[in-house]
N, C-alpha and C positions, 0 to 999 in steps of 0.2 A: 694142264693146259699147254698146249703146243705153243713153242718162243716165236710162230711167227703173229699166233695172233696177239701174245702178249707185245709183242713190238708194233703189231700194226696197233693196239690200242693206246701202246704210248706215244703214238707219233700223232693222233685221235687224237690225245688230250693234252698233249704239248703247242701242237697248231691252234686250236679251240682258244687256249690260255692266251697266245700269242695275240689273237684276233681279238679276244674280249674290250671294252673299255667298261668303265666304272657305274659309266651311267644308266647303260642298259643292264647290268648285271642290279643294279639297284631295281630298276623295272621289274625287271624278273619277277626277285624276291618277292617285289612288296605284291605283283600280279597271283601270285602261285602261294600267298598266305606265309610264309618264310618256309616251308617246310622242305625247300629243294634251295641248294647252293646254284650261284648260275658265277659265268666267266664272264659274262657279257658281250657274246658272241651274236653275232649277227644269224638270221635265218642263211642267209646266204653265205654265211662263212662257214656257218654246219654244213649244207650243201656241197659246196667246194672241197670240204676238206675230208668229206666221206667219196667222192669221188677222185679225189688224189690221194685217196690211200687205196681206192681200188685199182688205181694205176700202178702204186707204187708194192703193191702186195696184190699180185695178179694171181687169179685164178684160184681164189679161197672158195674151198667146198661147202656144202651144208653144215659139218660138223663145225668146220673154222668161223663161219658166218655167224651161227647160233652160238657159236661160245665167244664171239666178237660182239656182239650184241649182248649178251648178256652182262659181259664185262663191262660195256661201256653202262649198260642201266646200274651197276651195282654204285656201291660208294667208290670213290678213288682213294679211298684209305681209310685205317682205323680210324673212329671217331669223326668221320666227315660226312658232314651232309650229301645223300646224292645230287647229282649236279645236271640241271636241266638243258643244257648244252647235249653234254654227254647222253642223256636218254634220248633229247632229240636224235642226234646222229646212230643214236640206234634204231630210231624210227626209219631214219634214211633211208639205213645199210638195206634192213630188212624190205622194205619200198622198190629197192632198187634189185635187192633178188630174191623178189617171191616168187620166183621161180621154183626155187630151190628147197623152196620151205614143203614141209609135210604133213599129211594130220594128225602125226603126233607133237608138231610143236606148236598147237591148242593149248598144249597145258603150260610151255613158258611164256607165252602172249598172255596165258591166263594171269600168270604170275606178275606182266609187267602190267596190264590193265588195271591190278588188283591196287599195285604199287606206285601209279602213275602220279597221284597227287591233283592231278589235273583234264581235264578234258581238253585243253591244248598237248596234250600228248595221244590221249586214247582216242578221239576222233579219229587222229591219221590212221593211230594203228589201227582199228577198224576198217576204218574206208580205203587206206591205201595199202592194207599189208591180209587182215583178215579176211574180208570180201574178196579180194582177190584170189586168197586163198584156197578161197572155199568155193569159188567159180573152177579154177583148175583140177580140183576131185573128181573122180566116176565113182560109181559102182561101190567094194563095199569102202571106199575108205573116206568117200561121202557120207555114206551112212556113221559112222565112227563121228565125222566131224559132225554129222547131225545132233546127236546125241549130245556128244561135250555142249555145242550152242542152246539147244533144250536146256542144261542144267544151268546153263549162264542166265538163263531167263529165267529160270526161276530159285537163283542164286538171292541169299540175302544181302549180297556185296552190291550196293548202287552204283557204282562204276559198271559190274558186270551185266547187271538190270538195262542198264543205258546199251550196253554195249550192242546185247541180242536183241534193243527194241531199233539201234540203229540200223544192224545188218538187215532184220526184216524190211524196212523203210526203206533198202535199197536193192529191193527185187528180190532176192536170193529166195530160191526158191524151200523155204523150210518149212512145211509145213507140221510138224508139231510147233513151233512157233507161233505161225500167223492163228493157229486155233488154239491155243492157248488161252486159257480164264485169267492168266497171272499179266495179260501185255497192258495191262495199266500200271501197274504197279513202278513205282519208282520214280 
């Protein structure tokens, strides 16, 4: 992994730590079942602090973005809980350039959907990072993302279930989807 994204995710998770207090990290936890560590970062100090690291670490590419992202969704260390601060501002990053994103990275969305713990994470990423995604396709690499959302729907994973019943509920035009026998399920 390239040292700038390894530095922009330390600067991610040093600011996050800074902003937390006690109380809301308490919230977190007990909101999210204990199974996500939290800082106790504000929405809006995840916000701020993914937009001053895109100031601060300009012009990070696809490759830099998804491997920023990924790093901030993983744990911050051996033996630590992932930390839902952290995933949020991965939600951000990606939010903020799904431009950038492509139909091949279906399958590390897949992988954070799978992992999210929560539907205060997978909603966004859905509505503000997959949908969008998948409005910006033509031709065949639509087709490509069509497919992967088909399997998500009829995915045994309830997160994933959730996920392709949400994208359809929001226009997208996918039909193996909306005809689908399995769109109750979950």
């Amino acid at each position: 992994m390239n040292e700038r994204v390894q530095e922009a995710a330390g600067f991610i998770d040093a600011t996050l730590q800074n902003e937390g207090a006690w109380y809301r990290a308490e919230d977190v936890e007990s909101r999210v079942g204990g199974v996500l560590g939290s800082y106790g970062s504000s929405v809006g100090a995840v916000r701020g602090t993914v937009r001053d690291a895109g100031t601060k670490f300009k012009d990070l590419g696809h490759d830099e973005v998804t491997a920023l992202a990924s790093l901030l969704w993983g744990r911050p260390g051996p033996g630590r809980r992932p930390v839902y601060e952290r995933r949020l501002a991965a939600v951000v990053l990606l939010q903020s350039r799904v431009a950038l994103l492509r139909h091949s990275d279906l399958t590390r969305l897949e992988g954070f959907i799978r992992t999210a713990q929560t539907g205060e994470l997978v909603d966004p990423l859905i509505v503000d990072v997959v949908f969008p995604l998948l409005q910006g396709l033509g031709g065949s690499d639509r087709q490509r993302a069509d497919v992967v959302i088909t399997r998500w729907h009829q995915d045994p994973d309830d997160a994933l279930r959730r996920a392709a019943r949400l994208i359809a509920s929001q226009g997208t035009d996918l039909p193996s989807i909306s005809g689908s026998r399995d769109r109750s399920r979950g």
